[in-house]
C-alpha positions as CSV (number, residue, x, y, z in Angstrom):
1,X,-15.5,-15.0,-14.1
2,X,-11.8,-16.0,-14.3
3,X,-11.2,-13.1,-10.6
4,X,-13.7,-15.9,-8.8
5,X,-11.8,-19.4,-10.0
6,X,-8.7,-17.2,-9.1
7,X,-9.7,-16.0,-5.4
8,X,-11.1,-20.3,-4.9
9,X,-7.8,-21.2,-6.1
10,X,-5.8,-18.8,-3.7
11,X,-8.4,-20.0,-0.8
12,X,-7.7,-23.7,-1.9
13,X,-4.5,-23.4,-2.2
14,X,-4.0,-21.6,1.3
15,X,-5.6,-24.7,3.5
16,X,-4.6,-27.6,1.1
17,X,-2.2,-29.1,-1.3
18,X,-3.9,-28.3,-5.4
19,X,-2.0,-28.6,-8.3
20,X,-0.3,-25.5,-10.4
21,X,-2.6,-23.1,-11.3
22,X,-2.2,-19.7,-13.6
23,X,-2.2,-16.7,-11.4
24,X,-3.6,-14.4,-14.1
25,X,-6.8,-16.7,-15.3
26,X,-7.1,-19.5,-12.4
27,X,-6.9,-22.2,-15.2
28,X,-5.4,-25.5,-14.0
29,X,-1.0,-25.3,-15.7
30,X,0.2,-27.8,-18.5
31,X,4.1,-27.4,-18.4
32,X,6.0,-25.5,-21.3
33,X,9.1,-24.3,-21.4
34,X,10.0,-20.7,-22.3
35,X,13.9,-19.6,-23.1
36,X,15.3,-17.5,-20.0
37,X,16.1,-14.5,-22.3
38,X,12.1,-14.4,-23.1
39,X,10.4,-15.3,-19.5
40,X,12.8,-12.2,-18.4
41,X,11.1,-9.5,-20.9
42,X,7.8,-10.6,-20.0
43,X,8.2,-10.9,-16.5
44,X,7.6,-7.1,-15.8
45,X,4.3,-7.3,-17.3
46,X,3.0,-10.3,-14.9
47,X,0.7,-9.2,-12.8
48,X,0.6,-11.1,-9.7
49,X,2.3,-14.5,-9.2
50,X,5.0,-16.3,-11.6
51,X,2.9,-18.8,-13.2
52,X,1.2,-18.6,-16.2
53,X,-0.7,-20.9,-18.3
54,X,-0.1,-20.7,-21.8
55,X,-2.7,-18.5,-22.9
56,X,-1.9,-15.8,-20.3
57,X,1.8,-15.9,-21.4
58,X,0.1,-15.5,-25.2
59,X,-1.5,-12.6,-24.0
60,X,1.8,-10.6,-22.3
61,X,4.1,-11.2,-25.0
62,X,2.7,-8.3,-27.1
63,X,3.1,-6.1,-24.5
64,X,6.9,-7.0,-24.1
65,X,7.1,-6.2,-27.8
66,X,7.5,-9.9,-28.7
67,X,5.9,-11.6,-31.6
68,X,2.3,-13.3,-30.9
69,X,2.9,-17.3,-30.9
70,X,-0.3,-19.2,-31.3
71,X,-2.9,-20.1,-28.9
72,X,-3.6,-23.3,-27.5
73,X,-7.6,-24.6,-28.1
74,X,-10.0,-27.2,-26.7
């Protein structure tokens, strides 16, 4: 489900003006702030895109070999 609220968002954002969105999941970005040392060890593992929300960037720092932080809930 989260490829088809990705491909709208791409399509949306192509023809109008929509806010940050998460290029892995399509989910609508809060701001946080990540050190430069750390965005640049996960970077290689981004697939598409250099936005993430924060649940995406939860789910590429084990495979930059950094520690899992907690995830953010409803």
């Amino acid at each position: 489900m989260d490829w088809i609220r990705l491909r709208w968002k791409l399509w949306l954002r192509k023809w109008m003006l929509i806010p940050s969105f998460c290029k892995n999941c399509g989910v609508d970005v809060r701001d946080f702030t990540v050190p430069d040392e750390i965005w640049e060890q996960i970077e290689p593992h981004i697939k598409r895109g250099h936005t993430l929300c924060y649940n995406c960037f939860c789910d590429v720092c084990p495979k930059a070999g950094l520690p899992s932080y907690w995830m953010l809930t409803k």
